[in-house]
C-alpha positions as CSV (number, residue, x, y, z in Angstrom):
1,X,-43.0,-103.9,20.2
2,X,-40.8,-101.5,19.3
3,X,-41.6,-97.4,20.0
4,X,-41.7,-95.0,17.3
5,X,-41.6,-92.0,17.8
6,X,-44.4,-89.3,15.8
7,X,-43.1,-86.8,13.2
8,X,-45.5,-85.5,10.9
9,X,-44.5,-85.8,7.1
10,X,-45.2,-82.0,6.6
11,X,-46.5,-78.7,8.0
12,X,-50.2,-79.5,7.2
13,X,-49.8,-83.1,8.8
14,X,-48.3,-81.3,11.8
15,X,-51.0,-78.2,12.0
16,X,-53.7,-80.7,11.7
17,X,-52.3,-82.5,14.9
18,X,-51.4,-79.2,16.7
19,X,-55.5,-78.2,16.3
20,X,-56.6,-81.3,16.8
21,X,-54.8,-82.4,20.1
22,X,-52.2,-79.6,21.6
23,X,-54.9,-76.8,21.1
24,X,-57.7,-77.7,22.9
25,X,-55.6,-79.5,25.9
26,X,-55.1,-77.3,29.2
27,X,-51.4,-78.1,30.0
28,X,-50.5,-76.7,26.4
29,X,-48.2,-74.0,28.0
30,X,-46.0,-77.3,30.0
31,X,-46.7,-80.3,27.4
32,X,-43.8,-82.7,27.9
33,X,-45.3,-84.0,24.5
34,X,-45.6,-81.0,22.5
35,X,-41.5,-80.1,23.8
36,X,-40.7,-83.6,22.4
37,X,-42.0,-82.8,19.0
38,X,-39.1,-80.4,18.9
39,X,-36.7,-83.4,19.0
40,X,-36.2,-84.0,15.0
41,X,-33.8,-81.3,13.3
42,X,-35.7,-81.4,10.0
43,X,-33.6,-79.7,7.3
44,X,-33.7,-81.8,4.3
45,X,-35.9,-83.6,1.9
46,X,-35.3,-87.2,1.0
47,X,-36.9,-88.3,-2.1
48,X,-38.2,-91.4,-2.4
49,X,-34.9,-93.3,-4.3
50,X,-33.3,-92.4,-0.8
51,X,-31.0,-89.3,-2.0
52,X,-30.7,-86.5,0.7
53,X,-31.7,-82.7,-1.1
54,X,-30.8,-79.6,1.1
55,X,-32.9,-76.6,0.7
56,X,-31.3,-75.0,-2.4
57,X,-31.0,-78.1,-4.5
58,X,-34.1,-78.0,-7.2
59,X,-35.1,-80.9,-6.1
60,X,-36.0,-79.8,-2.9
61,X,-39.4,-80.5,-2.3
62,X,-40.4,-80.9,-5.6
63,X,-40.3,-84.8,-6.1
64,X,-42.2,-87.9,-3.7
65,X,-40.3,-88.2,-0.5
66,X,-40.1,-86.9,2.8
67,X,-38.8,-84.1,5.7
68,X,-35.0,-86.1,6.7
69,X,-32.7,-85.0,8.6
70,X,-28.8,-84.5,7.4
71,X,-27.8,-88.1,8.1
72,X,-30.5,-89.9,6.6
73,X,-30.3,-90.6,2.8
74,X,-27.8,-90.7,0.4
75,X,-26.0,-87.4,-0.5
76,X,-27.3,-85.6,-3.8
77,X,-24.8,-85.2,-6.5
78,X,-26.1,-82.2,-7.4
79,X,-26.6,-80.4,-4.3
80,X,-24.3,-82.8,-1.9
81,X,-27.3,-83.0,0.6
């Protein structure tokens, strides 16, 4: 079995596991776990036909997909990902 590593789809996702695990544990202040969740640079939207949007592209957030990074995905004509 392969490991995967955890990335929440959004900020809710993400807040929900922040209050649901991080806050209430004592080492909170030098989680190895909670440093690791730091490890995805997650600056662009990837819809779900696989195109990359950055930020100022109008589709941004505003169709199905997912956070990506700026190697994931196909480039957006419009915006150029």
């Amino acid at each position: 079995m392969s490991e995967r590593l955890y990335r929440p789809s959004n900020v809710t996702e993400g807040d929900m596991f922040m209050d649901g695990l991080c806050f209430r544990c004592k080492k909170e202040k030098a989680c190895q776990i909670l440093s690791d969740t730091f490890i995805y640079g997650i600056t662009d939207w990837i819809s779900d036909s696989g195109k990359r949007h950055n930020s100022r592209c109008r589709y941004y957030h505003n169709c199905k997909g997912r956070a990506g990074g700026p190697t994931e995905g196909v480039a957006c004509k419009i915006c150029g990902g």
